[in-house]
N, C-alpha and C positions, 0 to 999 in steps of 0.2 A: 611673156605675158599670156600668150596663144597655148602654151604647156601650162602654166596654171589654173588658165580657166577650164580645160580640159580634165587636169587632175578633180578642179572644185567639182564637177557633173558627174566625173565620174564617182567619188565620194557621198554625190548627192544621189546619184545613182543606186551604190553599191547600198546606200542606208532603207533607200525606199523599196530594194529586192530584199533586203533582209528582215524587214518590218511585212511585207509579202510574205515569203516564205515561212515566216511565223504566223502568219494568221492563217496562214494555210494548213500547217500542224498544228494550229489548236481547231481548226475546224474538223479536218481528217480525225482527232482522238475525239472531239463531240459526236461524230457521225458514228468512230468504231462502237463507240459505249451503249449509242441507241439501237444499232443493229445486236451489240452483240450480249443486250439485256435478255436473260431468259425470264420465261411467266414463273413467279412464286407461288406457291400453294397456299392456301386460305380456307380454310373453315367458315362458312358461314354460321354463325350460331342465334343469329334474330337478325330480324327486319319486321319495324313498326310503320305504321303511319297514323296519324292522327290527320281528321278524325275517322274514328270513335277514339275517345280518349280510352289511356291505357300502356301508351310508350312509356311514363315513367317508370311503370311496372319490370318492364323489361331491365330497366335501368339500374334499377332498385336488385334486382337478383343478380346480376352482377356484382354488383357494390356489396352486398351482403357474401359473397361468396369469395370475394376477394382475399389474398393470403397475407402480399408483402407492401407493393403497392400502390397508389391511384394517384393520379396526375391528369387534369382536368384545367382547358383552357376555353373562358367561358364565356360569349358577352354579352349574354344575359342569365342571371343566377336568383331565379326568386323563389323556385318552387321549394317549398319547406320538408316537403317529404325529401326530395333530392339529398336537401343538405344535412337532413336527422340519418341519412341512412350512410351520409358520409363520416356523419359525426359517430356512428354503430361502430365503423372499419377504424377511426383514429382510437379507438376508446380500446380495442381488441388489438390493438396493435401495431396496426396496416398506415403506413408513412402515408399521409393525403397531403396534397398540393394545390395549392389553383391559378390560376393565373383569370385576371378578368380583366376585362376591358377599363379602361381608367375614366372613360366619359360615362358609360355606362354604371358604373360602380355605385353609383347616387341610389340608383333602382334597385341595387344587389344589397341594401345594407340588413334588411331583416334576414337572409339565408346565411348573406354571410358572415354578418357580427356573432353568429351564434359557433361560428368553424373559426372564428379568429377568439372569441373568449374561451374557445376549448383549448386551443392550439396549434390549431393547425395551421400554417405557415401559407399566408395568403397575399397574393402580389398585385401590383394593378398596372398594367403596360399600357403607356397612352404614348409611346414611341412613333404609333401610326394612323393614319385618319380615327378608323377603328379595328380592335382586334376580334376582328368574326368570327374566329375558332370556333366550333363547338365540337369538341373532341373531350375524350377520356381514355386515359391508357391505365390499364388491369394489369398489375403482375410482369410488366413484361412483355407480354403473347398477346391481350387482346384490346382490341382499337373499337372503341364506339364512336360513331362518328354521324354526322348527316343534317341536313339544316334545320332539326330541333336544339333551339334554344332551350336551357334550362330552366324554364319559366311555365308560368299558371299559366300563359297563352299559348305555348305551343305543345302544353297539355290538352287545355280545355277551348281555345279556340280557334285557331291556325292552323293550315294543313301544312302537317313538316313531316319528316320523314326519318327513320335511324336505321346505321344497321351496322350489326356489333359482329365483328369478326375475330378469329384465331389467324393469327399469323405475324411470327416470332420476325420476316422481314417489313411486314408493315408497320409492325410495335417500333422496330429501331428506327424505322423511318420517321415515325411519328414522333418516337421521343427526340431526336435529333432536334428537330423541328421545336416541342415543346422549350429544350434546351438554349436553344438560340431565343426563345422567347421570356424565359426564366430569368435568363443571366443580365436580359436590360431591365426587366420590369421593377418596379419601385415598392418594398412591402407597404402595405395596407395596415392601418390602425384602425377599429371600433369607429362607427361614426353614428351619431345620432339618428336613432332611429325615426324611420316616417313611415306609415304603412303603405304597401305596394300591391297592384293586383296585376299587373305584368304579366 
């Protein structure tokens, strides 16, 4: 009896060094990766802020200059020029995506009923409280990012901020991330429109 209860502790033992020792090599390879991350190179190629209104603008020459193509996760999408300039890139070629926020999407319906009657392939992710994204990925290489909302108010009346980078490690990063977001969100269909001033 006195040798099995011995055996059972040490089993109970041998299970709680081993469940140990495991959290200890997943800590040790978390710690190697963060020390042994090098800095990536990045191009800066804008930084806006509003106000003065004007960051669309920046937005917009991107989008216009764009080759293959654009992946934009939104959760707010009203400004019209935005979406005319996405609709310039679907029409020339340039695979466009969007992903919006799924509560939010009520507000988004004049930008983007007009990217969903073109074709463009538009999803609404309400997997999470909300989806606050405001990003854009260009080609690959470049990451626009920053807490402007795609909208008339963080055009014309909110102070936001953007800033649009090169760099083919933050692009993967970012697409990764988009990807993981893509794959849950639910497509979007046309929805009655109501005007917005957002």
């Amino acid at each position: 009896m006195m040798q099995m209860q011995t055996n059972m502790m040490t089993a109970k033992t041998r299970k709680r060094l081993a469940v140990f020792l495991l959290l200890g090599v997943l800590a040790t390879i978390s710690w190697w990766q963060s020390v042994s991350a090098q800095p990536q190179p990045a191009e800066i190629l804008g930084i806006y802020f509003t106000p003065p209104a004007g960051g669309a603008s920046g937005l917009i020459k991107h989008i216009d200059a764009s080759k293959k193509t654009i992946r934009v996760m939104a959760y707010g999408f009203t400004a019209l020029p935005l979406s005319d300039a996405l609709l310039r890139a679907h029409r020339r070629g340039v695979k466009v995506e969007l992903i919006q926020d799924e509560k939010s999407s009520q507000n988004n319906r004049d930008a983007v009923n007009q990217l969903i009657g073109a074709g463009v392939d538009v999803r609404s992710d309400g997997k999470h409280a909300i989806q606050h994204n405001k990003v854009m990925l260009i080609d690959d290489d470049i990451v626009i990012t920053g807490s402007y909302n795609f909208t008339n108010s963080a055009e014309k009346r909110n102070a936001e901020n953007i800033m649009i980078i090169k760099s083919d490690y933050a692009a993967k990063r970012y697409a990764d991330n988009w990807a993981n977001h893509w794959a849950h969100a639910e497509k979007s269909i046309e929805q009655t429109s109501k005007k917005s001033n957002r």
